[in-house]
PyMOL Python script that loads the backbone (N, CA, C, O; Angstrom):
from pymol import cmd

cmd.read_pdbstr("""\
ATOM      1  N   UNK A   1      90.254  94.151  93.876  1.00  0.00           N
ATOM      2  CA  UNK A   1      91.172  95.252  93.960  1.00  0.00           C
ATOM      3  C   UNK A   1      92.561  94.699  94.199  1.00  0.00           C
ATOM      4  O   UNK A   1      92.706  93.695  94.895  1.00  0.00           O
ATOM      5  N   UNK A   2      93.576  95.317  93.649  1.00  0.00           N
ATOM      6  CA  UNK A   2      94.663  94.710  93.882  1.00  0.00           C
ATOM      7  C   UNK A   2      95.690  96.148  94.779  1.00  0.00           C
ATOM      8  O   UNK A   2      95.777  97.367  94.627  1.00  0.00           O
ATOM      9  N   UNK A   3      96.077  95.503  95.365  1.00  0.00           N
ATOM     10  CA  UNK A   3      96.947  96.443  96.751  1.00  0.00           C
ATOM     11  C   UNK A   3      98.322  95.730  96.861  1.00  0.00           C
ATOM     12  O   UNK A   3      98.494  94.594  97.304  1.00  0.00           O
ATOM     13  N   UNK A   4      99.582  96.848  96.235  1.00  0.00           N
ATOM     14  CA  UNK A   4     100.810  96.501  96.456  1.00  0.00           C
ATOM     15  C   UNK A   4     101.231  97.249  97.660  1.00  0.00           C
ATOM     16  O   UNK A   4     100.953  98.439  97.810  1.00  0.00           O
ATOM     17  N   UNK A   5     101.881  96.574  98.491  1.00  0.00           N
ATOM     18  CA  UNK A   5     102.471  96.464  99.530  1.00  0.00           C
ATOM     19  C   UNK A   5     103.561  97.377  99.730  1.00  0.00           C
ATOM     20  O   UNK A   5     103.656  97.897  98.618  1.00  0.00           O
ATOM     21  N   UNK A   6     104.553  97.958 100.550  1.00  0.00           N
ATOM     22  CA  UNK A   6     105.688  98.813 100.216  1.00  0.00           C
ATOM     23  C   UNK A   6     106.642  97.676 100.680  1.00  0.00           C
ATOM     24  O   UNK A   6     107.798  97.989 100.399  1.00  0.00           O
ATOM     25  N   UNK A   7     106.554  96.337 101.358  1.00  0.00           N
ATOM     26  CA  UNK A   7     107.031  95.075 101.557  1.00  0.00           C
ATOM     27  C   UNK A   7     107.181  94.503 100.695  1.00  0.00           C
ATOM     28  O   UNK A   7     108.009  93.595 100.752  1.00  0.00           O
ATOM     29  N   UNK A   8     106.241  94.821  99.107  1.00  0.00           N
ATOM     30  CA  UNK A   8     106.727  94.213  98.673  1.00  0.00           C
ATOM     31  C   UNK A   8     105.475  93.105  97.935  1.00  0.00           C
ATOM     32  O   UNK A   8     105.188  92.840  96.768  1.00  0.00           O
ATOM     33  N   UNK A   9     105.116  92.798  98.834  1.00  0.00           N
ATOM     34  CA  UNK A   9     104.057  91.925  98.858  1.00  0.00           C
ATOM     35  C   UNK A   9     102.561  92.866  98.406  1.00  0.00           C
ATOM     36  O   UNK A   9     102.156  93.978  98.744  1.00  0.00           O
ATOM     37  N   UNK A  10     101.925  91.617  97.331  1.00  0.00           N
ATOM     38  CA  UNK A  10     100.594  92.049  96.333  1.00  0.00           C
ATOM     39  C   UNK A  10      99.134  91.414  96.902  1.00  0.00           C
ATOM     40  O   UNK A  10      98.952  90.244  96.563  1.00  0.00           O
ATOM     41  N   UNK A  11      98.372  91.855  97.488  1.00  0.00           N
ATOM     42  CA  UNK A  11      97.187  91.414  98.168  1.00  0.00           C
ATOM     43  C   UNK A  11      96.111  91.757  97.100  1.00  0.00           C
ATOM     44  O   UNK A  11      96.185  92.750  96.376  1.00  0.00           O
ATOM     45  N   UNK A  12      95.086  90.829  97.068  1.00  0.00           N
ATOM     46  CA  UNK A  12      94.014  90.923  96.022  1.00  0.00           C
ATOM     47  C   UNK A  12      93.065  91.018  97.071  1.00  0.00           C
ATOM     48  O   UNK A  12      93.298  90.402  98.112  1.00  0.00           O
ATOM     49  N   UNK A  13      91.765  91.868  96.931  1.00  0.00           N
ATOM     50  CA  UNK A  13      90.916  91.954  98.044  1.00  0.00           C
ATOM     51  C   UNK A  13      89.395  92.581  97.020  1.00  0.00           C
ATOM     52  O   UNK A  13      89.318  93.645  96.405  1.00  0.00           O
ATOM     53  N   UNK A  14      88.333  91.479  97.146  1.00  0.00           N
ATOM     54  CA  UNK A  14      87.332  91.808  97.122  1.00  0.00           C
ATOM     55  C   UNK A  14      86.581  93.138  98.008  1.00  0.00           C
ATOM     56  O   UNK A  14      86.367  93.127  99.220  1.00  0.00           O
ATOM     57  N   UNK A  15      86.296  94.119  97.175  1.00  0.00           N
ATOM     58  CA  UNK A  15      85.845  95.507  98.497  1.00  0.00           C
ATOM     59  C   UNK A  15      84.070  95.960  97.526  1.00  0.00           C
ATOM     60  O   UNK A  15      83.667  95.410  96.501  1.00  0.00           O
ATOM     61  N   UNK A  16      83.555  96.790  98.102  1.00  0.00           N
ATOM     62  CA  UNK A  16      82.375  97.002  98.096  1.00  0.00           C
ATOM     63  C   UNK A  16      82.497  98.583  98.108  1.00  0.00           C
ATOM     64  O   UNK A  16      81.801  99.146  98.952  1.00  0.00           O
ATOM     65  N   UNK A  17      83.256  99.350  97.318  1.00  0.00           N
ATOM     66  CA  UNK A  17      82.622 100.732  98.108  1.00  0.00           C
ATOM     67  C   UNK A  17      83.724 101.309  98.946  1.00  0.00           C
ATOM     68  O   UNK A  17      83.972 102.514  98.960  1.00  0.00           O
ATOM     69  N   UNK A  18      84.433 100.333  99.704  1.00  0.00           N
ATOM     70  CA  UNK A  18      85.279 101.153 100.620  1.00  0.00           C
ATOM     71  C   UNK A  18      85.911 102.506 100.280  1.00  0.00           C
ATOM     72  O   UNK A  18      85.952 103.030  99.167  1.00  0.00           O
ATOM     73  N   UNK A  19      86.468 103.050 101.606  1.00  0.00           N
ATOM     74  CA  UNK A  19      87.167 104.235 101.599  1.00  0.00           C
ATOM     75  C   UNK A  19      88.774 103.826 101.978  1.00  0.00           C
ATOM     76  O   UNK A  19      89.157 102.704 102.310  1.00  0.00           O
ATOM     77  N   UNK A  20      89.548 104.966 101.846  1.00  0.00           N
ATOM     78  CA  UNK A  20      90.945 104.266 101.956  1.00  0.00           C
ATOM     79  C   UNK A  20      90.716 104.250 103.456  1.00  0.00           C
ATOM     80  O   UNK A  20      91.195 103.272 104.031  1.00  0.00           O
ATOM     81  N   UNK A  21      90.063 105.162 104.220  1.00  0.00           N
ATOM     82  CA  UNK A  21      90.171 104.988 106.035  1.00  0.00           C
ATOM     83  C   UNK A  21      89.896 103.568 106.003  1.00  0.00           C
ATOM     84  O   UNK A  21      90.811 102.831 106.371  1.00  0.00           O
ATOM     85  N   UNK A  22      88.422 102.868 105.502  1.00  0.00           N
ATOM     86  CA  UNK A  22      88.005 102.029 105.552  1.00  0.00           C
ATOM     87  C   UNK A  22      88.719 100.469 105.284  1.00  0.00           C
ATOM     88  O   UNK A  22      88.476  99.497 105.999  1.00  0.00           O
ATOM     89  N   UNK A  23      89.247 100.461 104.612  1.00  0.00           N
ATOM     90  CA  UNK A  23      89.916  99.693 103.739  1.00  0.00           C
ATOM     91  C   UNK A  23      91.228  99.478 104.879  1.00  0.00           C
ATOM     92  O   UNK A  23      91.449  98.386 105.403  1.00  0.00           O
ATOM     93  N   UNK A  24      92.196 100.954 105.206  1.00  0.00           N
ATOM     94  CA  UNK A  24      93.335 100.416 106.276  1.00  0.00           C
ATOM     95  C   UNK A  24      93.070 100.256 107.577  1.00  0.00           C
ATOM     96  O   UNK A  24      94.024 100.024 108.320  1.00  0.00           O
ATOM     97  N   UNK A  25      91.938 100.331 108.044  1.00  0.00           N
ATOM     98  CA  UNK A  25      91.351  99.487 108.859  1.00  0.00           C
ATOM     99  C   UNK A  25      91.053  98.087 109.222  1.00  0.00           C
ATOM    100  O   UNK A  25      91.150  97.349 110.203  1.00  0.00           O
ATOM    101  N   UNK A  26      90.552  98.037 107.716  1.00  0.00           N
ATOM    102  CA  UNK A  26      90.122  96.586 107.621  1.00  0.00           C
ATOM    103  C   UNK A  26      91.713  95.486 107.863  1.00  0.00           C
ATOM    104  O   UNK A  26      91.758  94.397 108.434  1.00  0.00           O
ATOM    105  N   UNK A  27      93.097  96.402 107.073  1.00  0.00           N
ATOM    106  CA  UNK A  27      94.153  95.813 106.568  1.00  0.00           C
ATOM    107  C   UNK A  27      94.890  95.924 108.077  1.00  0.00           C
ATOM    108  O   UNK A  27      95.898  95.217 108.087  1.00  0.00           O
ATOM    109  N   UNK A  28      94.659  96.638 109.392  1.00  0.00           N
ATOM    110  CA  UNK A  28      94.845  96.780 110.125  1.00  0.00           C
ATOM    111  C   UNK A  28      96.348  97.486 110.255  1.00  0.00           C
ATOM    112  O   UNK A  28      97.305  96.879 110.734  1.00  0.00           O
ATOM    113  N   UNK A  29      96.408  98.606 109.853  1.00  0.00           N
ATOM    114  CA  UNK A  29      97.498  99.447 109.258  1.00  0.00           C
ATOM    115  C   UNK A  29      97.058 100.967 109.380  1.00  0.00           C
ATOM    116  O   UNK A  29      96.271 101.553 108.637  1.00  0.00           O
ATOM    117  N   UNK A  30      97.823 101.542 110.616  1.00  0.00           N
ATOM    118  CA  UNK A  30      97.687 102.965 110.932  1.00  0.00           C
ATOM    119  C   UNK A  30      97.795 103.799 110.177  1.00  0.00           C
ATOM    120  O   UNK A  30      98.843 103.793 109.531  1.00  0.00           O
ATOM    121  N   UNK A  31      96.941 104.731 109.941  1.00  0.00           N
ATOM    122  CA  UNK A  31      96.512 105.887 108.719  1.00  0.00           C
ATOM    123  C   UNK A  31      97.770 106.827 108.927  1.00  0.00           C
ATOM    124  O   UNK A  31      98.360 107.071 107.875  1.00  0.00           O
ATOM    125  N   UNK A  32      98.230 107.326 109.913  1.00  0.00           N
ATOM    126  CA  UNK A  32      99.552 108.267 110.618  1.00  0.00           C
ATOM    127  C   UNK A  32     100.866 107.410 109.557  1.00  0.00           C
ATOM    128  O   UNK A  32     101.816 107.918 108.961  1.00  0.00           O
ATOM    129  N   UNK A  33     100.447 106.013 109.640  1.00  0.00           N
ATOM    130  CA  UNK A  33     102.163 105.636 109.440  1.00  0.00           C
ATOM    131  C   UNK A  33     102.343 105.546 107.659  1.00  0.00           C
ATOM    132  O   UNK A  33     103.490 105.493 107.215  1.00  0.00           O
ATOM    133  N   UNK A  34     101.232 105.533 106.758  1.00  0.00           N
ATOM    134  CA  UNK A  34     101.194 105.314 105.365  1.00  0.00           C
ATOM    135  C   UNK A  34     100.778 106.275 104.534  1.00  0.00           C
ATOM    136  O   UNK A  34      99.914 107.013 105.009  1.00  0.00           O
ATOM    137  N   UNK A  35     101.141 106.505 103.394  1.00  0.00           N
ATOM    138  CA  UNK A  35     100.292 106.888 102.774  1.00  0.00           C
ATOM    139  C   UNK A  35      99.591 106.180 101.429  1.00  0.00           C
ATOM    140  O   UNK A  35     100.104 105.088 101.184  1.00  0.00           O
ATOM    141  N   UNK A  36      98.533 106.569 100.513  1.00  0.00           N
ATOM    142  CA  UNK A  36      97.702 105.695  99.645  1.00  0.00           C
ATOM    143  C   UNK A  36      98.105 106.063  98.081  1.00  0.00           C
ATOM    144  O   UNK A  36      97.975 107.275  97.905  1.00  0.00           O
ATOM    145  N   UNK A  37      98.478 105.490  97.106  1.00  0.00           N
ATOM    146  CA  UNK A  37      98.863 106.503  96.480  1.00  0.00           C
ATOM    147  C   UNK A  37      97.952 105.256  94.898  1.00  0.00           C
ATOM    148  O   UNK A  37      98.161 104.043  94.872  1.00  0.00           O
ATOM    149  N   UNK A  38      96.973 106.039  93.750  1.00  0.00           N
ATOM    150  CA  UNK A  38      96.421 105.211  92.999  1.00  0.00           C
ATOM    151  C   UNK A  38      97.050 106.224  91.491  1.00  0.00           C
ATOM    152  O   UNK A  38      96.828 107.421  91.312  1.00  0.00           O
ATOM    153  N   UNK A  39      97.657 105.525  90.801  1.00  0.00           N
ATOM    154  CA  UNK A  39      97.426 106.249  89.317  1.00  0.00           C
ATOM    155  C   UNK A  39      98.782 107.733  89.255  1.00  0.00           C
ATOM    156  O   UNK A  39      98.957 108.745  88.577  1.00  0.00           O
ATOM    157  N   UNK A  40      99.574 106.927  90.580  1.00  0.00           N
ATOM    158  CA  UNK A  40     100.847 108.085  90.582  1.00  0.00           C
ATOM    159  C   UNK A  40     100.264 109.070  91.457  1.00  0.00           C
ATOM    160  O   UNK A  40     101.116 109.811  91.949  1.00  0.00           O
ATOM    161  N   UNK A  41      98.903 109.344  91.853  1.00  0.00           N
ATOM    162  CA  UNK A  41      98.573 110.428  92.778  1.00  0.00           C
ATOM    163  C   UNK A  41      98.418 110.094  93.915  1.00  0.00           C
ATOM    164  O   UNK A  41      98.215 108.882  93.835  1.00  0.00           O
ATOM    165  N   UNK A  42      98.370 110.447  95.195  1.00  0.00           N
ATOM    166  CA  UNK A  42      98.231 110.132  97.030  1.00  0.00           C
ATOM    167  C   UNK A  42      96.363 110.374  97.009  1.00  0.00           C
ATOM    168  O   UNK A  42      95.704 111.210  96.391  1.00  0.00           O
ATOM    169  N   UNK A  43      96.131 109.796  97.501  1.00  0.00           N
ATOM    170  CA  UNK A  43      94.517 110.110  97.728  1.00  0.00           C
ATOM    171  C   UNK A  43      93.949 110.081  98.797  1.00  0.00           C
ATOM    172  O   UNK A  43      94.291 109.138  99.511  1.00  0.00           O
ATOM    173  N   UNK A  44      93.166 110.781  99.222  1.00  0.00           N
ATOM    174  CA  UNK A  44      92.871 111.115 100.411  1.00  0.00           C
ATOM    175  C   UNK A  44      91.901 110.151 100.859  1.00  0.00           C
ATOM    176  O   UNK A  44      91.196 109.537 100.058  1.00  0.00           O
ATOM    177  N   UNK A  45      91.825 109.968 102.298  1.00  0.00           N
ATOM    178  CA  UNK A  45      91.265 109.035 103.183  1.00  0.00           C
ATOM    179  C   UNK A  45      89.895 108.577 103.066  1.00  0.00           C
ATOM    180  O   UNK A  45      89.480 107.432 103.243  1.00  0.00           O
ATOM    181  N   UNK A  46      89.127 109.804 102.687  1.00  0.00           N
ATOM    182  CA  UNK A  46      87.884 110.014 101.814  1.00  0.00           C
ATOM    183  C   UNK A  46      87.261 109.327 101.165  1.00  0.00           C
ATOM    184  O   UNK A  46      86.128 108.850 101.225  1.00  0.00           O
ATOM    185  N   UNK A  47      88.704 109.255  99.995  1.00  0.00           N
ATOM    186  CA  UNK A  47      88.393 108.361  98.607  1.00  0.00           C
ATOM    187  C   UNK A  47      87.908 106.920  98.517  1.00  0.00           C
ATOM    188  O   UNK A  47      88.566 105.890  98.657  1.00  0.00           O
ATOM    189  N   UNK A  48      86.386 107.100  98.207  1.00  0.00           N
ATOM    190  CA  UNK A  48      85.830 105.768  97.693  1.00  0.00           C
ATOM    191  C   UNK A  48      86.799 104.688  96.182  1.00  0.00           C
ATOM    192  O   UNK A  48      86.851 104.780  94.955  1.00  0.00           O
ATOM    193  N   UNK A  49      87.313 103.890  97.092  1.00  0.00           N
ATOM    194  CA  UNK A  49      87.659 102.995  96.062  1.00  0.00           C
ATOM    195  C   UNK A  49      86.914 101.406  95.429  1.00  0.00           C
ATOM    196  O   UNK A  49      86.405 100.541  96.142  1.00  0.00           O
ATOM    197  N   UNK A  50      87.036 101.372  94.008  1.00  0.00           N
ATOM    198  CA  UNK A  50      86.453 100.307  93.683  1.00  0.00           C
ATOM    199  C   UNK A  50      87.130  99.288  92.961  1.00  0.00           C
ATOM    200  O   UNK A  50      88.272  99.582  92.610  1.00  0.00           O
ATOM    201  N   UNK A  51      86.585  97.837  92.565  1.00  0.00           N
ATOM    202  CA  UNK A  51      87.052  96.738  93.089  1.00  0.00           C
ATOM    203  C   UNK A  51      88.240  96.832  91.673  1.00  0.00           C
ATOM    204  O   UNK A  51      89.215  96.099  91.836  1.00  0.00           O
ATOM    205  N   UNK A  52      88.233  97.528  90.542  1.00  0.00           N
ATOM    206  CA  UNK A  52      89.158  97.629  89.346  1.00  0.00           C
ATOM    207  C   UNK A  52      90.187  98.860  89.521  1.00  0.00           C
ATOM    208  O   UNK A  52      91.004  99.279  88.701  1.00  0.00           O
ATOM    209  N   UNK A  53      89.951  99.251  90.634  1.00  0.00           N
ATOM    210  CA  UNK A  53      91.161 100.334  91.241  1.00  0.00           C
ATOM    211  C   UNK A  53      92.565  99.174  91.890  1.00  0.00           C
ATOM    212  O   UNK A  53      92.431  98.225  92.662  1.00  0.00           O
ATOM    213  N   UNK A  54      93.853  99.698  91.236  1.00  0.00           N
ATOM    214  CA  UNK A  54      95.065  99.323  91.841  1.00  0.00           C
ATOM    215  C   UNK A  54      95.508 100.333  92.711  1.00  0.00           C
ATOM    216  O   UNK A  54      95.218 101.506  92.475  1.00  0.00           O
ATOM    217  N   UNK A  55      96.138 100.034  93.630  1.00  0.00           N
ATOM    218  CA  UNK A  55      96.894 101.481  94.717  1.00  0.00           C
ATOM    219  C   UNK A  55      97.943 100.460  95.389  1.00  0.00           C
ATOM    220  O   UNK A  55      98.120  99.242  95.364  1.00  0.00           O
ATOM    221  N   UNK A  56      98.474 101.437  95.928  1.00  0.00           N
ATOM    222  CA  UNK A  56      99.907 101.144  96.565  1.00  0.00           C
ATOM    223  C   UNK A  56      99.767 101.889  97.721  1.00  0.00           C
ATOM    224  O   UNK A  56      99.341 103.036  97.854  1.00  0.00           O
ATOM    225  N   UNK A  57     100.355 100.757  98.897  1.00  0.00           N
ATOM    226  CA  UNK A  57     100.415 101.675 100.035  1.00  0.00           C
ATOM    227  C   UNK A  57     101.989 101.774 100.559  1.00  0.00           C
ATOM    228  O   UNK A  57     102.730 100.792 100.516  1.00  0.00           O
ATOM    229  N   UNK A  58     102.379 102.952 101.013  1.00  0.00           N
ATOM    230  CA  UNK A  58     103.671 103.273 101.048  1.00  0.00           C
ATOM    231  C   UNK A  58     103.320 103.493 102.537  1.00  0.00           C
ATOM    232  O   UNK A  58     102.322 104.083 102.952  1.00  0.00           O
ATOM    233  N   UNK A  59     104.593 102.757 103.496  1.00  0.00           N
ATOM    234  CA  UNK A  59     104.845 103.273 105.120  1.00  0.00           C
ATOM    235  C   UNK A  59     105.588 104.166 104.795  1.00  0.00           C
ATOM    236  O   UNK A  59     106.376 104.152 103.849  1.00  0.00           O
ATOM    237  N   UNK A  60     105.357 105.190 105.710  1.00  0.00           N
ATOM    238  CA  UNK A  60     106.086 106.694 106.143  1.00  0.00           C
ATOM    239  C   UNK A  60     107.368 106.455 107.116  1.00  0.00           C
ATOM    240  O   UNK A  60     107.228 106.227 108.317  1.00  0.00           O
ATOM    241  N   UNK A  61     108.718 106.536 106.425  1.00  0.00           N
ATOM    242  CA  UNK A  61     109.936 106.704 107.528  1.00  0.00           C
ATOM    243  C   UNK A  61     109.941 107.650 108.536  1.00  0.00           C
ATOM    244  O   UNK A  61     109.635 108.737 108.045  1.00  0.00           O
ATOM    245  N   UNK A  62     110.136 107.724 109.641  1.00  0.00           N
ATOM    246  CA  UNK A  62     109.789 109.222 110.900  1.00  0.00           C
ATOM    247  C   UNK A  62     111.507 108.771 111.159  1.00  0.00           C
ATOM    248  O   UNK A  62     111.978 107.634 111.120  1.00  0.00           O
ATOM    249  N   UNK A  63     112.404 110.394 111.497  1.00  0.00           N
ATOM    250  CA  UNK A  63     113.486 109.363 112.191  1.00  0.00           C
ATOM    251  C   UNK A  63     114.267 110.493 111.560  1.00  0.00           C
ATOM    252  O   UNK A  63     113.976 111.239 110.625  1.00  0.00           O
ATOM    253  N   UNK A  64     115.536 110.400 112.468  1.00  0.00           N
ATOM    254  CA  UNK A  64     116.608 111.292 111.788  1.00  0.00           C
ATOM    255  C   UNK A  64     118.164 110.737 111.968  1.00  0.00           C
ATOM    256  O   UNK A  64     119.103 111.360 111.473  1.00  0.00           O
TER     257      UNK A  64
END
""", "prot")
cmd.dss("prot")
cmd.show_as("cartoon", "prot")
cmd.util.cbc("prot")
cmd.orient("prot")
């Protein structure tokens, strides 16, 4: 699976099945602060992803 970064940075990661909860867990990256986004759409936490899926994870700005 390949996972672009909002840093910037492109991580390749062998997965099995995971879920995106699962997965930003593993990446050790708070579900509150990102969101998941595959194919131009956001996908929910739910979503089983597999190993020929690309996604992008975007951090959430809070702040005024």
């Amino acid at each position: 699976m390949k996972i672009n970064l909002s840093s910037g940075k492109t991580k390749e990661m062998d997965i099995d099945s995971l879920t995106v909860e699962n997965l930003l867990s593993e990446l050790q990256i708070s579900q509150s602060e990102v969101i998941v986004v595959m194919n131009g759409e956001v996908i929910p936490e739910d979503h089983v992803l597999r190993n020929e899926d690309e996604i992008r994870i975007i951090h959430v700005v809070f702040g005024g």
